[in-house]
DRENPALUM-125666 format. One record per atom (N, C-alpha, C): y, z negated, x negated. Coordinates in steps of 0.2 Angstrom, whole numbers, plus 5000, padded with zeros to 4 digits. Atoms other than C-alpha are relative to their C-alpha. Example, Ala and Ser with C-alpha at 12.3 -4.5 7.8 and 13.67 -1.06 7.14 Angstrom:
# DRENPALUM-125666
499450004996;497849614938;500650004996;499450015004;499549644932;500549975004;
This chain:
# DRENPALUM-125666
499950015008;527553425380;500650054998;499549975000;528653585379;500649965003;499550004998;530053535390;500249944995;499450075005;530053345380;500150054992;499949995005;529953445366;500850044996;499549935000;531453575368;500549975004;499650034994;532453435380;500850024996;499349975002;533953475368;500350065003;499749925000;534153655373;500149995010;499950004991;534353595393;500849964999;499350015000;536153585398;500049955007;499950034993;536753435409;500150045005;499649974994;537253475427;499750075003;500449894997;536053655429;499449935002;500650014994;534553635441;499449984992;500650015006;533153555429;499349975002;500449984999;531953585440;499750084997;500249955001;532253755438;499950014993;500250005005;532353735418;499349975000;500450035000;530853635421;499050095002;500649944999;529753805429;500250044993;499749935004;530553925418;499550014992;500250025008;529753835402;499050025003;500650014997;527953815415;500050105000;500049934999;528254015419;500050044993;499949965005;528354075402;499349974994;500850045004;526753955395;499550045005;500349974996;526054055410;499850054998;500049955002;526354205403;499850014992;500549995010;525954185384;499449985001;500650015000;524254115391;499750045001;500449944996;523954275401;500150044992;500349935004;524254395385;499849984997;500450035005;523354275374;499150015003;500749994996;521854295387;499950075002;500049934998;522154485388;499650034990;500249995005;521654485370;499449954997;500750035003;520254375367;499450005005;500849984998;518354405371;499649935002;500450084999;517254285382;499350044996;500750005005;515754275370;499649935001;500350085001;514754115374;499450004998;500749995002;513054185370;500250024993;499749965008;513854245352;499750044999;500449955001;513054415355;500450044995;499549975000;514654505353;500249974992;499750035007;515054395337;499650034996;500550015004;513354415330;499950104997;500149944999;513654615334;500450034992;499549995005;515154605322;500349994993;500350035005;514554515308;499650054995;500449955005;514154645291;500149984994;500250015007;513654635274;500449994998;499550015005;514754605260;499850054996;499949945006;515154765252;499950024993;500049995010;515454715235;499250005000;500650005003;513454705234;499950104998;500249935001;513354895238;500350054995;499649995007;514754935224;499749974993;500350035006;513754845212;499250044997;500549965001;512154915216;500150064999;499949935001;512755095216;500349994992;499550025006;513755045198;499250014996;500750025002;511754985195;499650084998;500449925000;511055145197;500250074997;499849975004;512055255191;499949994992;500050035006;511955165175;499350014996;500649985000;510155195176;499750054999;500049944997;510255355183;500250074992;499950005005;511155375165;499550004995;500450025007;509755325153;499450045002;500749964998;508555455163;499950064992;499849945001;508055615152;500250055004;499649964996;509155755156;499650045003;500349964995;507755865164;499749945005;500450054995;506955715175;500949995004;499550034997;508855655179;500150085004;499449944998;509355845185;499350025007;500349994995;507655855195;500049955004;500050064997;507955675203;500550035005;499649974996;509555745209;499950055004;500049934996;509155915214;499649995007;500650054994;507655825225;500249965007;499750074997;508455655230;500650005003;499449984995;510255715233;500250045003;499949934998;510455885236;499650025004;500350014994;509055875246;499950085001;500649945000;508156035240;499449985001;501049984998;506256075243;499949994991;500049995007;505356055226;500050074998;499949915002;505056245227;500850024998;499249965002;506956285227;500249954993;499550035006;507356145214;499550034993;500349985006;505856205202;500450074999;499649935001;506656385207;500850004995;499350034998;508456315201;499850014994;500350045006;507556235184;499750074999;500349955005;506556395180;499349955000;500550055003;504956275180;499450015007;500549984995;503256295190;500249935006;500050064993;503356155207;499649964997;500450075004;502056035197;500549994996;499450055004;503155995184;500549995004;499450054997;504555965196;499849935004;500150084998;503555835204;499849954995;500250045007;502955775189;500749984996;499350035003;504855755183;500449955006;499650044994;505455685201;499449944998;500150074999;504055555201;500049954995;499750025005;504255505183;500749945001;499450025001;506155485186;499949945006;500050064996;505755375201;499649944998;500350035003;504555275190;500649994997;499650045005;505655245179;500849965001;499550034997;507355195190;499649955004;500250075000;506155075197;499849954996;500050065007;505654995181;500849974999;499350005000;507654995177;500349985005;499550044994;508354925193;499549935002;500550054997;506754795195;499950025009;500049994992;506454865213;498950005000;500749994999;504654835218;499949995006;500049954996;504954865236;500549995004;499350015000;505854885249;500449935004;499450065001;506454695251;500449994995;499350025006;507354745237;500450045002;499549954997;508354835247;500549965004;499750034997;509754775257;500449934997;499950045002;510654615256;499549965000;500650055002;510054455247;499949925007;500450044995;508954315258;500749965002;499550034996;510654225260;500550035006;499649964997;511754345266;499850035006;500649964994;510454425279;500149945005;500050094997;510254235284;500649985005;499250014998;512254215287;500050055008;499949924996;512454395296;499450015007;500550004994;510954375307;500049955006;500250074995;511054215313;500449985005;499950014992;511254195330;500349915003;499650064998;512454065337;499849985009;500350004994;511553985351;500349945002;
């Protein structure tokens, strides 16, 4: 198919055997560096490896939270953070705050009451991507 394809670019009177390998030796060799670069995968294990979430959820969710994270009172929002991100002990964060170790749990579990009410989260299936996406991204190509 090549050679009828390309039969204008062959010159009378030259060997058109040999124009004939040349075109076969060179299909030879764009086969081999196209098979140097693609993956046998017949079990789709390798595909199914490579297969991930759709990011815009997790920029939306953080966008969510924040927003929420927003509407907390400023002492519940500064113990959520001190706790949750900073990933002090409640002793050093009540230390931090000036405040005994019961009110700081009692402002952590508040705040976490309340950004559950606020994000509608009631557990953790609300986590992660949604039942379609999970669906897609899992499923196995057999």
């Amino acid at each position: 198919m090549k050679a009828w394809a390309k039969q204008d670019s062959y010159q009378m009177g030259t060997n058109i055997k040999a124009w004939l390998f040349t075109i076969l030796r060179n299909e030879f060799y764009s086969q081999m560096r196209k098979r140097g670069r693609e993956v046998q995968d017949t079990d789709g294990a390798f595909t199914e490896r490579m297969s991930v979430h759709p990011s815009q959820y997790g920029v939306l969710d953080m966008a969510d939270f924040k927003k929420a994270l927003d509407t907390l009172p400023p002492d519940q929002r500064e113990a959520i953070i001190l706790i949750g991100a900073s990933g002090f002990s409640y002793e050093e964060a009540a230390e931090i705050c000036k405040c005994a170790v019961g009110t700081m749990k009692s402002r952590v579990s508040r705040a976490r009451t309340r950004l559950q009410d606020i994000l509608k989260i009631s557990g953790e299936a609300d986590f992660g991507p949604d039942a379609v996406s999970a669906q897609v991204t899992t499923h196995s190509l057999s």
